[in-house]
C-alpha positions as a printed Julia matrix, in Angstrom:
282×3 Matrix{Float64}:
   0.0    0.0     0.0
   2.74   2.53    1.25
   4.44   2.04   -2.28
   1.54   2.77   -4.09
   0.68   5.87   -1.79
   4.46   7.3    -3.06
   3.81   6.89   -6.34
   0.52   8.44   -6.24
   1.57  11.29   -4.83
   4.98  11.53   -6.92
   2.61  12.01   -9.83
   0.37  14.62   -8.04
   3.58  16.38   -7.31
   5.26  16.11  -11.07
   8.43  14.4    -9.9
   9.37  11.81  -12.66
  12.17  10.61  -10.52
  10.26   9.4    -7.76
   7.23   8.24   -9.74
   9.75   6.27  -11.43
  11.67   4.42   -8.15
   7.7    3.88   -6.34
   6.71   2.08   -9.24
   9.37  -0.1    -9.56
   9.04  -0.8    -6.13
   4.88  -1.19   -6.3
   6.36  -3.8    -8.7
   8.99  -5.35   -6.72
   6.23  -6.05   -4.05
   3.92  -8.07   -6.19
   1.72  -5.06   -8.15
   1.19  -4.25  -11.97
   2.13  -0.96  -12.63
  -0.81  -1.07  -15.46
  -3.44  -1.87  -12.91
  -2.43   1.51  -10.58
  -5.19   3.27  -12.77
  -7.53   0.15  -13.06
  -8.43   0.22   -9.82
 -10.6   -3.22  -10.27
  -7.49  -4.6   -11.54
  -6.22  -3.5    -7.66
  -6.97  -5.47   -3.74
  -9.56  -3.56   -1.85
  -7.17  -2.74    0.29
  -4.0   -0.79   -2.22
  -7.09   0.59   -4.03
  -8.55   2.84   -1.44
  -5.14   3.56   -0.1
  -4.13   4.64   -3.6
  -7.24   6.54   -4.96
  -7.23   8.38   -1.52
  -3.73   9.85   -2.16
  -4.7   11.36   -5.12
  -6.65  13.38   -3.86
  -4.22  14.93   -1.28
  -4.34  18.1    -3.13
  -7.92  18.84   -2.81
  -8.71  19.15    0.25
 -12.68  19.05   -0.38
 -12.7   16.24   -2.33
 -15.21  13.35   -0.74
 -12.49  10.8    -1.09
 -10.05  13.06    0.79
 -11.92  13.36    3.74
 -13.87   9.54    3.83
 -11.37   7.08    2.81
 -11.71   3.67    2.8
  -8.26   3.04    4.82
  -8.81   0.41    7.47
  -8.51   2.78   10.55
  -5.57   1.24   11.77
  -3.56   1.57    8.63
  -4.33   5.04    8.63
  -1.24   6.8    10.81
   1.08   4.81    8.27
  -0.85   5.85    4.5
  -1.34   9.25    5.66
   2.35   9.39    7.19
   3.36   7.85    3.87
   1.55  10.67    1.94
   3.07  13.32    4.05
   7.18  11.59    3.45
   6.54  11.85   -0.28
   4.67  15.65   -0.49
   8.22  16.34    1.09
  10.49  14.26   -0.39
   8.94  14.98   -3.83
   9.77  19.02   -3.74
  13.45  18.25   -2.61
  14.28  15.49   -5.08
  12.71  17.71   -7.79
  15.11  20.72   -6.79
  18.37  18.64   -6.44
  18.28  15.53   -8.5
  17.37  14.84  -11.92
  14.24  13.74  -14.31
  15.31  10.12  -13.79
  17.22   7.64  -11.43
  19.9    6.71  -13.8
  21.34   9.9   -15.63
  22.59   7.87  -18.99
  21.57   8.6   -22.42
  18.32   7.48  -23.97
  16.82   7.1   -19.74
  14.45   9.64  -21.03
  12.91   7.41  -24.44
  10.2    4.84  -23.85
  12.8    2.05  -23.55
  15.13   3.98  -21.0
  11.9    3.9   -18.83
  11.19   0.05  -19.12
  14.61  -0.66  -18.86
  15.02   1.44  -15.61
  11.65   0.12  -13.99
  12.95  -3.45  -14.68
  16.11  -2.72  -12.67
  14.53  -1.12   -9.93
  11.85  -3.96  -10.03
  14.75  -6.34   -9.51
  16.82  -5.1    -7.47
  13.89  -3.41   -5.07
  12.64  -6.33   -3.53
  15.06  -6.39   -0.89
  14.68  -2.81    0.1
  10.23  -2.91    0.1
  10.56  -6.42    1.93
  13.7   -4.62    4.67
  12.01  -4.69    8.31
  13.83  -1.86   10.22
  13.36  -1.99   13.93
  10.48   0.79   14.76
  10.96   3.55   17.31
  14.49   3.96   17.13
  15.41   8.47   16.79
  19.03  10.01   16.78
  17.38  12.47   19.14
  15.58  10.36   21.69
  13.62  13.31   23.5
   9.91  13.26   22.94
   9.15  16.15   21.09
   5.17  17.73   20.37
   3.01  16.46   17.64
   1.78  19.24   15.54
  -1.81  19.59   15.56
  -1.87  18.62   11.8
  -0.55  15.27   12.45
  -2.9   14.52   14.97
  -4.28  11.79   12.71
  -0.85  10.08   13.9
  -2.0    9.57   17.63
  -2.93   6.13   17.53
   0.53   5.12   16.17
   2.99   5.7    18.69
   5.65   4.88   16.74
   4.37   7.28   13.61
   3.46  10.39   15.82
   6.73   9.88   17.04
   8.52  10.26   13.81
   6.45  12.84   13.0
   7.25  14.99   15.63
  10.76  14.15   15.4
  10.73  15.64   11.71
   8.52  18.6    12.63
  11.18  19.69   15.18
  13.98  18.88   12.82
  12.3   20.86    9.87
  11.9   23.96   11.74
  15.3   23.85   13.55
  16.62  23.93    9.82
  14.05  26.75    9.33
  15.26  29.2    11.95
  18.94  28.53   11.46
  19.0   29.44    7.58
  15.79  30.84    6.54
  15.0   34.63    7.71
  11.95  34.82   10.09
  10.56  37.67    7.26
  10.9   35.11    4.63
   9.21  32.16    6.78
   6.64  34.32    7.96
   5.87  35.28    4.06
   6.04  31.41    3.39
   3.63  30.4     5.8
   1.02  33.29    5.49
   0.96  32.12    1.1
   0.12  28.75    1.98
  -2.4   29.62    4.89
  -4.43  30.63    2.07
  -2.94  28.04   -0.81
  -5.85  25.19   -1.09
  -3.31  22.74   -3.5
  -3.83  24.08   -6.71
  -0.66  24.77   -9.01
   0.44  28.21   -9.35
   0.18  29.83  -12.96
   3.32  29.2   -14.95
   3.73  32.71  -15.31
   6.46  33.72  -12.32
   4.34  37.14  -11.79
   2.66  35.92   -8.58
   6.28  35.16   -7.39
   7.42  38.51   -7.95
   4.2   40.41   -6.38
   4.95  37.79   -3.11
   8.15  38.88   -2.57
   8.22  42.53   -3.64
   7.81  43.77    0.16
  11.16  41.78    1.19
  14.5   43.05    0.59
  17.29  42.73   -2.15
  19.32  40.39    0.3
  16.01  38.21    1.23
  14.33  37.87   -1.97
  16.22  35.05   -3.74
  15.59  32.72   -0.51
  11.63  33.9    -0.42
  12.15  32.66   -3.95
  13.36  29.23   -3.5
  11.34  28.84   -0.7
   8.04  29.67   -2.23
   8.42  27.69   -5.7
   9.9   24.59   -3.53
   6.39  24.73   -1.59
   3.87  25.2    -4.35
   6.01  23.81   -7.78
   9.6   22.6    -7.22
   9.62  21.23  -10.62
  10.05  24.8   -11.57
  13.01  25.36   -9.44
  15.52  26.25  -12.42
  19.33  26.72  -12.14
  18.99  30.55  -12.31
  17.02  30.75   -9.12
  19.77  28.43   -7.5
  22.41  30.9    -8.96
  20.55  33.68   -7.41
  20.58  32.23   -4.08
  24.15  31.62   -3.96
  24.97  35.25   -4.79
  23.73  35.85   -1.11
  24.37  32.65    0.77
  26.99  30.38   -0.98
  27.31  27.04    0.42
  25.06  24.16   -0.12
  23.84  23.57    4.31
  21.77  26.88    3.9
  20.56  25.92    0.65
  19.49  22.43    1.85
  18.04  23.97    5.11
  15.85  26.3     3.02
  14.41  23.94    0.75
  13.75  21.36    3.1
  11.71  23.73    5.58
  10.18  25.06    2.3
   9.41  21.76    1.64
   8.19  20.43    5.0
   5.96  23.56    5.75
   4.01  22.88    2.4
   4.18  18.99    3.16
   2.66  19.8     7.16
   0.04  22.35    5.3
  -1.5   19.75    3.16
  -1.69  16.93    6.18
  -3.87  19.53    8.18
  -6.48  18.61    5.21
  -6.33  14.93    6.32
  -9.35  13.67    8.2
  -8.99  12.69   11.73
 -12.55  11.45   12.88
 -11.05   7.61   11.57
  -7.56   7.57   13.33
  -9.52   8.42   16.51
 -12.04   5.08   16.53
  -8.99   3.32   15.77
  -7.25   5.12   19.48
  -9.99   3.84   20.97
 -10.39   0.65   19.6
  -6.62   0.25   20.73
  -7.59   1.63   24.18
 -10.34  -0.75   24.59
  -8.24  -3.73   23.97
């Protein structure tokens, strides 16, 4: 189910890479890559899981907010979801269209050739059981509110709320609080739609900043809303004012988190709660 979450969302998100490697690996674990859009062709159970993440960018859709997720899978789909709206933005910024950069990856048989690799060799990885629970920073830290769907998974709220704290350490270390606060006001209001292709909305968003902070309000907006857009100009910019690649990282990944966080506080909770209490009650 989780790999057919990522790949769902990798195409929501227009990351070829990544819709590429979650494939491959809905592959390696059994599934037909031709039945992800034949949902008969799917069990019950990848189905809802997959038809609900595409709709993680409409946050009034009917399947959005009633899916048919057993309740106790639900911490790990939606946690799923909310890895790959993050993931997605930062692989599209630093790495390329496809997994292997050779010649010809891009044709028709550069595709099949690359899915049959990863189909091969990704068993091992989907089929890996890592031991759950472990941090690098054992303190607990607090669940934001948006991830309250999480509760009932100890081990998922944890992880959250490890990468929530993580995300905005990054945040206030390298990205100014003017240029965070413009970030997070934009996508207050942003309800998952993609911006025009036109760059003119950019430019009115960060006309009140400075010289010095516009080229990070830059970054930062187009990694929340369309990383795929993220060009090597706007990279150039950037370094002019903050060479090195930490800050650069740091900004794009709390760019990246902050839209990934917005978009889970669209995620129903009402489910993950009977399934707290069902745990409770047992």
């Amino acid at each position: 189910m989780r790999e057919a979450v990522a790949a769902a969302i990798s195409s929501l998100n227009k990351c070829p890479y990544c819709v590429t490697v979650h494939t491959s690996l809905f592959a390696s674990t059994g599934g037909n890559i031709r039945h992800l859009d034949e949902p008969a062709k799917l069990t019950a159970e990848i189905s809802a899981a997959y038809e609900w993440a595409k709709k993680t960018l409409e946050p009034g859709a009917k399947n959005l907010q009633h899916p048919s997720v057993a309740p106790s899978d639900i911490p790990q789909i939606f946690g799923t979801a909310v890895v790959y709206h993050y993931l997605n933005r930062v692989i599209s910024v630093f790495l390329g269209e496809v997994p292997v950069a050779l010649p010809g990856m891009k044709s028709s048989l550069g595709q099949k050739m690359m899915r049959a690799s990863f189909t091969f060799f990704g068993n091992r990885f989907a089929n890996l059981d890592p031991q759950p629970g472990q941090f690098i920073t054992p303190e607990n830290k607090e669940l934001p509110h948006q991830f309250s769907w999480a509760a009932s998974n100890t081990h998922v709220a944890k992880g959250l709320a490890q990468f929530a704290w993580a995300a905005e350490q990054a945040g206030a270390e390298a990205v100014p609080k003017e240029v965070r606060a413009l970030v997070l006001d934009h996508l207050s209001n942003w309800r998952g739609e993609h911006p025009p292709l036109s760059r003119q909305w950019l430019e009115d968003l960060v006309a009140p900043l400075n010289n010095q902070q516009k080229p990070a309000a830059r970054l930062a907006l187009l990694s929340a809303r369309a990383a795929w857009q993220v060009d090597g100009s706007l990279i150039k910019d950037f370094r002019k004012i903050t060479p090195g690649d930490k800050v650069l990282l740091q900004t794009v990944a709390w760019a990246s988190f902050a839209a990934a966080r917005h978009i889970a506080g669209w995620f129903p909770i009402s489910q993950s709660r009977e399934a707290l209490e069902s745990d409770h009650d047992q």
